[in-house]
MARVOGU-737595 format. One record per residue: residue in three letters; x, y negated, z of N, C-alpha, C, O in turn. Coordinates in steps of 0.1 Angstrom, whole numbers, plus 5000, padded with zeros to 4 digits. Each point is the difference from the previous one (the first is absolute). Layout:
<mifis>
ALAXYZXYZXYZXYZ
...
</mifis>
This chain:
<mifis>
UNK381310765821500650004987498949974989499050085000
UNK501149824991499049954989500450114992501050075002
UNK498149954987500350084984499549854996499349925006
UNK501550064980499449974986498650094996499950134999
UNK498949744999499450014989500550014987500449904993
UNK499650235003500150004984498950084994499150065006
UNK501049944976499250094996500650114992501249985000
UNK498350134992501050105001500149944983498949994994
UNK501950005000500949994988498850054987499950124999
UNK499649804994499150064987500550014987498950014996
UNK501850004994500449954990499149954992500349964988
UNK498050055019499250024988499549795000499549934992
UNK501050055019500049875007501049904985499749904993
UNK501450185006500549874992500350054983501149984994
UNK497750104999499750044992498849894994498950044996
UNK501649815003499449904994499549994984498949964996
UNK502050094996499849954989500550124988501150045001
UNK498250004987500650094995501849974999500650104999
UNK499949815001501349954997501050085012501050074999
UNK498049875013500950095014499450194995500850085003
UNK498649944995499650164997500950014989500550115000
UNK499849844993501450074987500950045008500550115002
UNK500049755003501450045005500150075015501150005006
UNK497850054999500150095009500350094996501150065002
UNK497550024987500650104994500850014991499850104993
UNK501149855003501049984995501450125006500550114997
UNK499649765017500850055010499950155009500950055006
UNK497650024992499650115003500350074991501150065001
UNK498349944989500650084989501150084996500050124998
UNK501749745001501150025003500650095008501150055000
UNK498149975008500550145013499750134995500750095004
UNK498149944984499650074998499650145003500350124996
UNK498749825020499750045011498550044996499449894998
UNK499650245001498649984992499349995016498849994999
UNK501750025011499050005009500149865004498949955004
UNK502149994996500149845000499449944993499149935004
UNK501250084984498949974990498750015004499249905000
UNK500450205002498550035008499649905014498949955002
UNK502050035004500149905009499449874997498949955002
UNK502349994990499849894993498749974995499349905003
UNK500250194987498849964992498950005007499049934997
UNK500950195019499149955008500149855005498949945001
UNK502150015004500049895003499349904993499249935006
UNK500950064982499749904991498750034996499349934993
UNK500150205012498550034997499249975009498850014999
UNK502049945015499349955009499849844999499049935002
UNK502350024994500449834995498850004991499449895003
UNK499750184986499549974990498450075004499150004992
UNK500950055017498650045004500250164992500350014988
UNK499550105022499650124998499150044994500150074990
UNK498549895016499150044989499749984987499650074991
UNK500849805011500249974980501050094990499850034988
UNK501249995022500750154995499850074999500750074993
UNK498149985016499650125001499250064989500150114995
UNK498549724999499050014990501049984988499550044990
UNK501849905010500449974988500950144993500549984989
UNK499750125016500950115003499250154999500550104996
UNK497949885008499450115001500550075012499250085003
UNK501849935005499950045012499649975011499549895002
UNK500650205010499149945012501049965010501250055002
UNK498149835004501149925011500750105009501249995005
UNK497950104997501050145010501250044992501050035006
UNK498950004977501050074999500849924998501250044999
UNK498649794998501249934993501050005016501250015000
UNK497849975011500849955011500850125005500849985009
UNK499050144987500850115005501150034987501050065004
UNK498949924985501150004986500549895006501150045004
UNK498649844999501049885002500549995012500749905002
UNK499150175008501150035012501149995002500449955011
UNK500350094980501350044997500350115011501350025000
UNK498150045008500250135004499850134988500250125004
UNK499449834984499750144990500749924985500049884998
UNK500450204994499949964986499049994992500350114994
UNK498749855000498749994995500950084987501150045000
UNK497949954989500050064984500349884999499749895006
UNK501350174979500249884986498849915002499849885003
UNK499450254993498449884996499449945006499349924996
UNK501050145022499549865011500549924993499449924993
UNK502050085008501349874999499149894991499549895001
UNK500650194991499749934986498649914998499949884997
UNK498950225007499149945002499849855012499449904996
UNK501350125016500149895010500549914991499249914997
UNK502350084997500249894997499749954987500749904998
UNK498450144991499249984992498749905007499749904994
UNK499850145017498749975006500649895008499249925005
UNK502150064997500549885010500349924987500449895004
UNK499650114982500449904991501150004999500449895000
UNK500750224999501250004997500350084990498950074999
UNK501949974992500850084996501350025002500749915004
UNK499950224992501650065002500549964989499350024990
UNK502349925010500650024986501250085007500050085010
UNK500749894983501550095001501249924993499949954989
UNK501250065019500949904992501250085002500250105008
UNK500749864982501350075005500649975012499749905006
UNK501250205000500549995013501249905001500549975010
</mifis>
């Protein structure tokens, strides 16, 4: 019996361009899921290089990678700080 060569699924792989990062988090957002959220923003902190998030953020690559797990809810101020240091900001729109 053959297996398929595959590789295991990254999202951080098709996290090209800030344009594809809006409307990811966009669509994460909308669920308004904060550990998904957490998910997400690790993903895109790996698409964009961690340590630079790490120096741009003042935190350490250990803690971003364990806040962005999505096994834990990080603080507002992770939140905030990651995606400040990834070059984004939050608006809010009506529903």
């Amino acid at each position: 019996m053959k297996t398929a060569n595959t590789r295991r699924f990254d999202m951080a792989n098709y996290l090209q361009s800030d344009d594809d990062i809006a409307v990811y988090l966009d669509l994460v957002l909308e669920d308004g899921d904060a550990a998904e959220l957490a998910a997400a923003l690790g993903h895109i902190a790996r698409a964009k290089g961690m340590a630079q998030l790490a120096q741009d953020t003042g935190l350490s690559r250990e803690s971003l990678y364990k806040a962005l797990s999505g096994h834990r809810t990080p603080s507002a101020d992770t939140l905030m700080r990651v995606i400040r240091g990834l070059g984004f900001r939050l608006s809010i729109q009506p529903h």
